[in-house]
N, C-alpha and C positions, 0 to 999 in steps of 0.2 A: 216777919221779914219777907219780901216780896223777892221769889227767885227771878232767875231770867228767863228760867222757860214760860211764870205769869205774866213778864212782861210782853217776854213773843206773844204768848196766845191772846192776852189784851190788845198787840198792835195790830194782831190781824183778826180784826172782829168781821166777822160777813155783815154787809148792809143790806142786798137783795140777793134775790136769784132767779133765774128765767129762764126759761128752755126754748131754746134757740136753735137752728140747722143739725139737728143728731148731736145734741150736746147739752151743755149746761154751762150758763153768762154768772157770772158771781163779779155783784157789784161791791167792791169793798168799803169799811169806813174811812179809809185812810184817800180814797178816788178810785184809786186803783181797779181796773177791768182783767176780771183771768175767763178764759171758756175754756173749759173740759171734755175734749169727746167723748159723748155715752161708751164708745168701745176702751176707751183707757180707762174711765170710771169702773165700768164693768170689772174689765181686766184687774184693777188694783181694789176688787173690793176686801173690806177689813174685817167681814161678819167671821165669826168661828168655823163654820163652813171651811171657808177659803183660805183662811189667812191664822199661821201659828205664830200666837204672841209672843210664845217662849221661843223658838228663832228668829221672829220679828220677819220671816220668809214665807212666801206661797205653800199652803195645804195642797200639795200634790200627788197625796196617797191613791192607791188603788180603789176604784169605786168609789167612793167619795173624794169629797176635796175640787181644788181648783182646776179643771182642764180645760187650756184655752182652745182645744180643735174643738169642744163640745159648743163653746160659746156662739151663742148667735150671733153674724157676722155684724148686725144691726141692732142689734139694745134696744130697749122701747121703756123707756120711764113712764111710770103709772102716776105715779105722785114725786112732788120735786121740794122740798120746803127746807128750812132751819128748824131745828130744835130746840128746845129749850137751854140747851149746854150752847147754843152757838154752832154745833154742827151741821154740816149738808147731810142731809137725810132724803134716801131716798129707797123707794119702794117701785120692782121692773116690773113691766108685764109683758108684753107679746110671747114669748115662748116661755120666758122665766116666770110666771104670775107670781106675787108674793117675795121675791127673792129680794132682801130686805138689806141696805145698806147705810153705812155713819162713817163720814168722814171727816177726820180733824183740823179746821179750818187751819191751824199752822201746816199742818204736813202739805195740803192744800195747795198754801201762799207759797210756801219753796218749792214746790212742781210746777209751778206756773213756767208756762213754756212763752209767754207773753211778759215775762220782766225784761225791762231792758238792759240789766245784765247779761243775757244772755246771749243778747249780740257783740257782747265783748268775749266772748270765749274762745279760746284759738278751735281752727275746724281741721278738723285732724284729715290727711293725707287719704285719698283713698288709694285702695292697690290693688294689685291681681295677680297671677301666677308670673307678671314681667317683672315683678319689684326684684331688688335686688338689697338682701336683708343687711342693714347695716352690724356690724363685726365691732367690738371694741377687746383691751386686753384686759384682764383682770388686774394686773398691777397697776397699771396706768389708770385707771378706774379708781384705784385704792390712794393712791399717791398725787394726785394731781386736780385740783378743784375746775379746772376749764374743765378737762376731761369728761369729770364728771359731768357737769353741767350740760356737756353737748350730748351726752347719751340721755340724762333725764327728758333732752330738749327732741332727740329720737323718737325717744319713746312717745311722748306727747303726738307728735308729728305722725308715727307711723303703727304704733299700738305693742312693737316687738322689736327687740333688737339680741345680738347674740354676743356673749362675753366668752371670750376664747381665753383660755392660761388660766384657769383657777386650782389653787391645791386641790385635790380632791380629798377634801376631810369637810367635816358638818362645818369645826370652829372658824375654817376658812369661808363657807356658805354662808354661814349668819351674819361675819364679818361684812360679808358684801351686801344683804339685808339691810344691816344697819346703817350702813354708809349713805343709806338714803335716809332714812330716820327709823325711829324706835321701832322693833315690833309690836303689833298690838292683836291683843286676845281677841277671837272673836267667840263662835259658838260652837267652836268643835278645837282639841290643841294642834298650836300651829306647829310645832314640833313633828311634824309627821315626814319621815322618812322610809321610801319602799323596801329599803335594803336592810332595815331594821327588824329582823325578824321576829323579833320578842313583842315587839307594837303587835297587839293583833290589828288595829285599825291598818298599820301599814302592809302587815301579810295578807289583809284580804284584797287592798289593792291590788298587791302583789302578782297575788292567785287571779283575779279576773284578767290581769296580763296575758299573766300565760297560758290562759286555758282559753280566751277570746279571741288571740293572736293579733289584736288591732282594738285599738280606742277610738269611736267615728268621732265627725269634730263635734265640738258641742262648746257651750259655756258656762262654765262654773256660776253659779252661786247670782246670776243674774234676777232671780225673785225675790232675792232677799231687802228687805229695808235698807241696808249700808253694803253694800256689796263690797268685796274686796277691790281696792281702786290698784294695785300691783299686787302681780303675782311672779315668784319666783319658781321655775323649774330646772334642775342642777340633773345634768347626766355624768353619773359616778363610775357609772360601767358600763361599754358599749361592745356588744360580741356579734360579729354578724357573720360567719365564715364563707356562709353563699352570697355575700354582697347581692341580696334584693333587697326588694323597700320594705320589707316587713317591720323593719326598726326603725323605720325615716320618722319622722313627725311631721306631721303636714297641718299649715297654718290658715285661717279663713280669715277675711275681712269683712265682717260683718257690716260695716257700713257700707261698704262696696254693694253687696247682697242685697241691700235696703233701697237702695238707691239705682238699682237694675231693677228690681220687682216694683220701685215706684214709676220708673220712666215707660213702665211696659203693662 
């Protein structure tokens, strides 16, 4: 019996390969034209080095592993070819001599940033410290299918939105989780709660709180193969009695960032 994942890998066979402006041209069987820049190649290489199969996420341990400040701003492919499996195979030189790479012509064909589905994607809103953070209620959210809809349609639009009036217990959190669809497992339990003292996962959260006094911005789980596409953060208890910002949350717009460091 022939699954669907031999069917994808069948339909996206590589036909050629060429090395092109600080890149890589993959002619496919099907017509289809994808190019790769050598810096994203790089960046997503799959060798064991780099890349942990069992969280399907970037090797970014100490000393060894994936570090993109170490990488050469310019990649230098030594050799560029297909391999016997069908994979791009490639082997760097200029500073990395040897540093040896395989990539899965399906995972390949759905990173192509040249399909023309992807100019049907909606282009999400950029913002800055003027936005003004869309608010919904938690009931109204719960009871009401527009409602819903237009917060999903926020979210999409602006990356964050803020749900006011929710019980403050887990059964009511999860309740609002699923109102969007199922939870799903991924590589660590989703179940994590900081207030949960008995979690040690959640008390060492917990602990770096309060002994750090601040969380800098950053982004969760962006190396990983399937990243989390929503994430939910529930404030259960909020004590501030000197009213400073030490407990504020402060939000980034990453593609805002992207797109100021490409214009400049």
């Amino acid at each position: 019996m022939v699954t669907f994942v031999q069917q994808l890998k069948s339909a996206f066979r590589i036909q050629s390969v060429a090395t092109v402006d600080n890149g890589v041209q993959i002619t496919w069987k099907d017509g289809h034209e994808s190019f790769y820049h050598n810096l994203w190649l790089r960046d997503t290489c799959h060798c064991p080095k780099c890349f942990q199969p069992d969280t399907l996420s970037l090797n970014s341990g100490e000393g060894e592993g994936h570090d993109p400040l170490k990488m050469p701003l310019n990649p230098i492919t030594e050799t560029v070819k297909i391999d016997r499996d069908g994979n791009l195979d490639i082997i760097w030189g200029g500073e990395e001599p040897g540093h040896h790479s395989v990539y899965d012509p399906s995972w390949l064909r759905v990173h192509s940033q040249q399909d023309p589905t992807l100019k049907q994607r909606r282009k999400p809103q950029l913002w800055d410290s003027s936005l003004s953070i869309p608010y919904f209620d938690y009931q109204a959210v719960m009871r009401d299918d527009e409602t819903l809809l237009h917060w999903l349609d926020k979210m999409l639009d602006v990356g964050m939105v803020i749900i006011d009036g929710f019980p403050k217990t887990r059964e009511a959190f999860q309740a609002l989780v699923e109102r969007v669809g199922p939870i799903q497992q991924r590589y660590h339990p989703t179940d994590i709660y900081t207030l949960d003292t008995a979690n040690q996962l959640a008390g060492n959260i917990h602990h770096s709180y309060k002994y750090l006094h601040r969380l800098d911005n950053h982004s969760d789980h962006v190396s990983y193969n399937v990243p989390p596409r929503l994430q939910f953060l529930g404030c259960i208890e909020y004590e501030n009695p000197d009213n400073d910002r030490q407990g504020y949350s402060t939000l980034v717009d990453g593609f805002k960032i992207a797109e100021v460091l490409r214009t400049q």
